[in-house]
N, C-alpha and C positions, 0 to 999 in steps of 0.2 A: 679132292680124293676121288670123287663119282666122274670125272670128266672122263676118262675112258670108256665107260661102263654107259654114260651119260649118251655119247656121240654115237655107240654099236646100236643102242635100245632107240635111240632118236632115228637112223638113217634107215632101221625095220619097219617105225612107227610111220615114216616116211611113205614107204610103199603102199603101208596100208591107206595112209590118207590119200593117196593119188589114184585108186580104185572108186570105182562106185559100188557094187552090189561084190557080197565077196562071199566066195565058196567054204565047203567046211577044211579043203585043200590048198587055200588060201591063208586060213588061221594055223594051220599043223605048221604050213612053212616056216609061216612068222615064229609061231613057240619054238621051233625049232634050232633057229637063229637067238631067240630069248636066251633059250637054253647054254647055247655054247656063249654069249655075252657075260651069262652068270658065270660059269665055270669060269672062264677067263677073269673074270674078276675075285675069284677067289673065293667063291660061295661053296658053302661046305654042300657036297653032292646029295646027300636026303634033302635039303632045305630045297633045292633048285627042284629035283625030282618033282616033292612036293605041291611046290611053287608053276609049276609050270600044268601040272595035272590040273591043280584047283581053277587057271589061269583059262586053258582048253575047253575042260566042260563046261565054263561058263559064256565061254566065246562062242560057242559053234551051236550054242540053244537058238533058236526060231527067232527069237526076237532082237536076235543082235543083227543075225545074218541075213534076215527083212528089216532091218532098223534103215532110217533114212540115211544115216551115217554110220555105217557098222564098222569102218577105221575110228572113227573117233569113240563107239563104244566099246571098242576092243583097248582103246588106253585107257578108260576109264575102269575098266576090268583090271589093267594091270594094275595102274594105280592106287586101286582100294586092294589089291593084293599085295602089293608094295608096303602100303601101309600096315597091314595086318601083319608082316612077315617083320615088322620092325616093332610094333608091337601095340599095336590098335589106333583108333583114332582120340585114347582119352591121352593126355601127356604126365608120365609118371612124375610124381613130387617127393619130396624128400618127406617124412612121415615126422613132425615134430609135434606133435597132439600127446604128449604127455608131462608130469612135473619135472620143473626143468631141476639140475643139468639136463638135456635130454644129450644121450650121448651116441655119437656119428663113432663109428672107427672102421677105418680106412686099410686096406689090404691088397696084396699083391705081391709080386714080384722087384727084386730088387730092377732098377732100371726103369721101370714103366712111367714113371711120370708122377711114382705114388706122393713124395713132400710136396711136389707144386702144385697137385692138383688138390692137397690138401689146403695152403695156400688161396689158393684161389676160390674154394669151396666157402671156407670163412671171410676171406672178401665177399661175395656174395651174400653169405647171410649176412653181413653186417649193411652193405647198401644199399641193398634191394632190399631186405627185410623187415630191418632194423633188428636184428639180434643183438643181445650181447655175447661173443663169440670167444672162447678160450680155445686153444691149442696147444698140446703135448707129443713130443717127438718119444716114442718108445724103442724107439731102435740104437741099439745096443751095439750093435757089429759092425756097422758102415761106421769108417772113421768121419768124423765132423757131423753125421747127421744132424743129431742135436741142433747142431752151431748153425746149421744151412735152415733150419725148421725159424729158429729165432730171428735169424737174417732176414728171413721171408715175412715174418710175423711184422716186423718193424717195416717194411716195404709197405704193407696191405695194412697198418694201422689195428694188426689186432696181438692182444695180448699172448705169450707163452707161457707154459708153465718153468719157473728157475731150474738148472738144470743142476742134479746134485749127482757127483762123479759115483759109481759103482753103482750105485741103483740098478738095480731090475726091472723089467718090463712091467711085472706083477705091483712091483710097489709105486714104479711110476703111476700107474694106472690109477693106485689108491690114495695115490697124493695127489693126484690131477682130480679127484671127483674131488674129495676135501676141499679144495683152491675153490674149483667151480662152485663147490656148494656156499662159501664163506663169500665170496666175490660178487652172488646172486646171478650167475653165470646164464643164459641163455642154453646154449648149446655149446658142447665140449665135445671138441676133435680130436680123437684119439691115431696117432700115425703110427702103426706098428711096423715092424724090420720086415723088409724081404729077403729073399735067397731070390741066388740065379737059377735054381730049379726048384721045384715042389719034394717037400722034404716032409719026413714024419716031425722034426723039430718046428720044420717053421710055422705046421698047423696045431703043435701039443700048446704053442707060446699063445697065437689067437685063440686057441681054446679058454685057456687059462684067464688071458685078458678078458674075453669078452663075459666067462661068470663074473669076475669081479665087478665088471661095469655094466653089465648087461644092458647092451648097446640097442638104440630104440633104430638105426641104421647102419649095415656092414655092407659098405661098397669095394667093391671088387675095380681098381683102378687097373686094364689093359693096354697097352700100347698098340695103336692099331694097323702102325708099320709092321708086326709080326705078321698079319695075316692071319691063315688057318691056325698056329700057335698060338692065339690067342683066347682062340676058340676051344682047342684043350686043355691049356692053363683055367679057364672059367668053370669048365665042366669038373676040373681037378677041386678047384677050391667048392664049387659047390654041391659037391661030394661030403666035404668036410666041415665046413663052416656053414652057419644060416644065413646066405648072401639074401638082402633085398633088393640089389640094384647092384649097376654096370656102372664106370667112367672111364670112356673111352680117351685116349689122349691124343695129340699128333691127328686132329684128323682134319688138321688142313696139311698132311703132307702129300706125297704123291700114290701110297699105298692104293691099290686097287678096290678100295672097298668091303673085300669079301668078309672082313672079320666083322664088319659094323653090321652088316647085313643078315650075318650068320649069327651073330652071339644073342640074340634073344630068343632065335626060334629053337637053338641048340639047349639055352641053359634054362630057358622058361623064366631067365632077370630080365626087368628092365632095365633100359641104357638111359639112366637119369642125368647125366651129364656127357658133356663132349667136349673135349676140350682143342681150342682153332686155333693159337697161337704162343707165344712166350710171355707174353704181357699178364700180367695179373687180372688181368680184367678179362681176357681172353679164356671165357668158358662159356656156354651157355646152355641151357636147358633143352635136354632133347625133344624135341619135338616129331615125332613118327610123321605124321602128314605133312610138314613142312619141307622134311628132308626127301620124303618120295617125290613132291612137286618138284624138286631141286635135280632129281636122277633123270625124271623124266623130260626134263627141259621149261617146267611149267612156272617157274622162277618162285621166289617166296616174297610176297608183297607184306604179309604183317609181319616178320621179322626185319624188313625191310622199314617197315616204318616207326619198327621198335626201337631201330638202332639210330634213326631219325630224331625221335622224342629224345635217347637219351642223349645223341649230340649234339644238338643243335638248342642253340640259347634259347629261348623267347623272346626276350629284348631284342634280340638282332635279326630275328624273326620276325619280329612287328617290325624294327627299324625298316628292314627291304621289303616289306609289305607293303609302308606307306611312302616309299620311295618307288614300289611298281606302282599303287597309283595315280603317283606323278609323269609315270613314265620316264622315270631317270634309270640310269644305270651306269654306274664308273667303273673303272678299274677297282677301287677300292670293295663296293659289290662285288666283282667276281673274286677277285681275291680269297672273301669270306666265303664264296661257294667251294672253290677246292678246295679249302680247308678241312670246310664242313664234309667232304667226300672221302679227304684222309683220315679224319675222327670215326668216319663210318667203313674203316677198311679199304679204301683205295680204290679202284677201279674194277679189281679182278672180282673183288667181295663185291660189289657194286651190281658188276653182269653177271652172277649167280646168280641173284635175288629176284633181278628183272626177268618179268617173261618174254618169253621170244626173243632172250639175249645170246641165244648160242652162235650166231651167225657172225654178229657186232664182236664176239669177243674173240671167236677165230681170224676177225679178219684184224683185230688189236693185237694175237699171237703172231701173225704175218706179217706186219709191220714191230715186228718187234719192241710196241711201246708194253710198259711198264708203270706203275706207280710213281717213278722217279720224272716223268713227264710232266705231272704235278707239282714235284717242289723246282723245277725248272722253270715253268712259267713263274710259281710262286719268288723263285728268283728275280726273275724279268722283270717284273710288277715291283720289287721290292729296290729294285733299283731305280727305279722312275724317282724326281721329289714328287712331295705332295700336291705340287699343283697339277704335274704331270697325270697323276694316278687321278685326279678330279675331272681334268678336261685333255683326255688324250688326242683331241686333236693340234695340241703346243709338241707333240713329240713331231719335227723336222728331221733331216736326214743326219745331221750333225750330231743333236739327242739321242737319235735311236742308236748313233757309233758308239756315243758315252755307256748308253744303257746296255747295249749289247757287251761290250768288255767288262762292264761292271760284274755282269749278273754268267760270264764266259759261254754266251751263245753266240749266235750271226746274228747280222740285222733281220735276213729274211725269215729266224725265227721272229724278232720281235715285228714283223710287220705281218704274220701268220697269226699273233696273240691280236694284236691290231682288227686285224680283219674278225678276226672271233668277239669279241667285244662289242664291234660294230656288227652283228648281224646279231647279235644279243640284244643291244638297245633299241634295235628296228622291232624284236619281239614286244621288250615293254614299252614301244610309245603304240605297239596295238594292241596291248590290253590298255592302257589309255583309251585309243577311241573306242573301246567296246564297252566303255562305261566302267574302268576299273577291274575289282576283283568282284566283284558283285556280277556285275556285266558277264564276266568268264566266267563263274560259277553256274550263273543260269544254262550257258550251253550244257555242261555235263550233268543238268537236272538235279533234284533233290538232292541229292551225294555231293553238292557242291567240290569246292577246291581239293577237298580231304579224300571223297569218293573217287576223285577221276586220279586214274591210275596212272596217265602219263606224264604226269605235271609233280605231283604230289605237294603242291605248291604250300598248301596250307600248312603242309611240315617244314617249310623252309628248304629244303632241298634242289629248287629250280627257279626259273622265273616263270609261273605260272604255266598256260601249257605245255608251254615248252620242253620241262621234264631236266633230269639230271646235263646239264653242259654235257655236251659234245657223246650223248650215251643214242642220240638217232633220235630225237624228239622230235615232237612237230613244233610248230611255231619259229620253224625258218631257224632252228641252233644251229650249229654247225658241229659235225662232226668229231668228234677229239682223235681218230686215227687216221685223219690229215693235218694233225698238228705233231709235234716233237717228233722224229725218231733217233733213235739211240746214234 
């Protein structure tokens, strides 16, 4: 969503850093450019106004502009601005500190993304939590809701309330807390109807609902492809309703940003959710300073290692731990690394995260590779037998013809996977001579495998320094946007 906004604020911050000592005529320019990046991405004009005053006075004080590095404290200025402008540096949580049912209901606009993100809201509390999670569809109007809320409920493993025909919103409401109360319910998600506009009915109905259940969370679900409309829709409803919180949706689409940016400084909610894809699992917790590192190019290493932890096995993590040191490495190992890269979002989710990945992933746009890069080799590989994937040097010219028809590539892809494999295994037969993972631990000091940032080896995600396959590691990888193209 930020990669436009991302590239204009990166090739400003650019100039800055290639100066040495900078004028107070130096910083105007720069905000100035700030300024038209915001607007062009769709930043409601007070926030930027704002944003850019706060940005100025603190850049052109004595100590930035005698600072040994006054580019590099002028993005640090932006980025704790950034941060604030989204909504501080603590991360909003959903508020369930009272006798349970504690009850969530869920609001918005018909379209927005409101049943999935309900959906996926109760996934969450139920695996990361451990809640026990009921949900009830109150919408009344949309044909099939109901039937699409139950749908979703048996996907994500969580309970619905029975759906009884003519009911009302008001008595669904009071038969969902009864359920929840009998049930010993955790938390009880309440999904009220939307309209295609802000209507005096559609907020008399949330009124209505939320005394009867007097909801301990009323999240405001946005679609954040609207843009600025999202951003008056938010201010509409919390006018009316007692909103404690945003769920932004679609926000890995191609949207400019402006509404995620704008909607907290505009409605004074926080944006406790976001939601990044179709998949039920695809939601995650907003995190204000994770996402500003993410705009300004400064990548997000612990979400990165978050989504590490939750993909990546332990078994099979210890397995290719004590197979690096041996200094082995098969096919069958790399196999398990792309895998592990697609459970983690793929390549594109990959070079977000990482820092200094704006460059690596412009030039993966230019070569027009994609994700599907991945289950191509994973093809390749999966075509080899098993002796082959054990000791690929049995694959001959004859093999790689078989292998290549099989898996519907060329040979010279399969001898491009070849070569990548082999300058993989010349990685771990030298953490072999460096004494293991012990041995490479010591280089990166106290912070062993886990603290050095280019490897992340200790998560399983590379082969020790090396760092993610083909993402520009050191330890001799090889690059992945001189392997597949489209």
């Amino acid at each position: 969503m930020f990669d436009s906004l991302s590239d204009r604020l990166g090739g400003v911050f650019d100039k800055l850093r290639g100066r040495g000592a900078l004028k107070e005529q130096d910083v105007r320019d720069a905000m100035r450019e700030v300024r038209i990046a915001l607007l062009e991405a769709d930043v409601a004009l007070p926030v930027v106004r704002r944003f850019v005053d706060q940005v100025t006075e603190k850049a052109i004080g004595q100590s930035v502009l005698r600072s040994v590095t006054p580019g590099q404290q002028v993005v640090k200025i932006v980025n704790d601005a950034l941060v604030e402008m989204l909504g501080g540096d603590t991360t909003p949580e959903l508020d369930l500190n009272a006798a349970p049912p504690v009850v969530i209901m869920m609001v918005g606009l018909q379209g927005s993304g409101k049943t999935t993100s309900t959906a996926k809201i109760s996934k969450f509390l139920k695996d990361k939590q451990g809640k026990k999670v009921l949900m009830a569809s109150l919408d009344v109007n949309r044909p099939a809701a109901q039937e699409q809320l139950k749908v979703l409920g048996e996907q994500v493993g969580v309970a619905t309330l029975p759906i009884i025909a003519g009911q009302q919103p008001t008595e669904i409401a009071t038969r969902a807390l009864q359920s929840a109360k009998l049930q010993a319910v955790d938390v009880l998600l309440l999904d009220t109807a939307g309209r295609l506009h802000v209507d005096q009915q559609l907020m008399d109905e949330m009124k209505a609902v939320s005394a009867i259940s007097s909801p301990r969370e009323t999240l405001l679900v946005v679609d954040s492809l609207t843009g600025q409309d999202a951003v008056n829709v938010a201010q509409s409803f919390s006018g009316e309703v007692d909103l404690t919180g945003v769920v932004l949706t679609r926000m890995d689409g191609d949207a400019r940003g402006g509404a995620a940016l704008s909607m907290r400084a505009v409605t004074g909610k926080p944006i406790k959710f976001a939601g990044t894809g179709e998949k039920p699992e695809a939601i995650e917790i907003f995190h204000p300073s994770r996402v500003a590192n993410r705009i300004l190019g400064m990548g997000d290493v612990v979400s990165l290692v978050e989504k590490a932890a939750e993909s990546v096995k332990v078994e099979e993590a210890e397995a290719l731990a004590k197979r690096m040191e041996q200094g082995k490495f098969d096919m069958n190992d790399l196999r398990m690394q792309l895998k592990q890269m697609q459970n983690m979002g793929g390549l594109g989710m990959l070079a977000n995260m990482m820092p200094g990945m704006k460059k690596a992933k412009a030039a993966m746009a230019a070569s027009n590779m994609d994700d599907k890069v991945l289950v191509r080799m994973d093809a390749i590989i999966g075509s080899m037998t098993p002796k082959e994937r054990t000791n690929p040097a049995l694959l001959n010219a004859k093999r790689k013809i078989r292998v290549a028809k099989g898996s519907g590539t060329q040979v010279q892809d399969i001898n491009k996977l070849i070569k990548m494999h082999q300058e993989m295994s010349k990685a771990m037969k030298q953490i072999k001579k460096m004494g293991g993972l012990k041995g490479l631990a010591a280089m990166f000091g106290k912070g062993g495998l886990d603290g050095a940032m280019p490897g992340l080896g200790g998560q399983g995600l590379g082969p020790g320094a090396g760092g993610l396959p083909g993402l520009g590691g050191g330890g001799g990888q090889p690059d992945l946007s001189k392997f597949l193209k489209k």
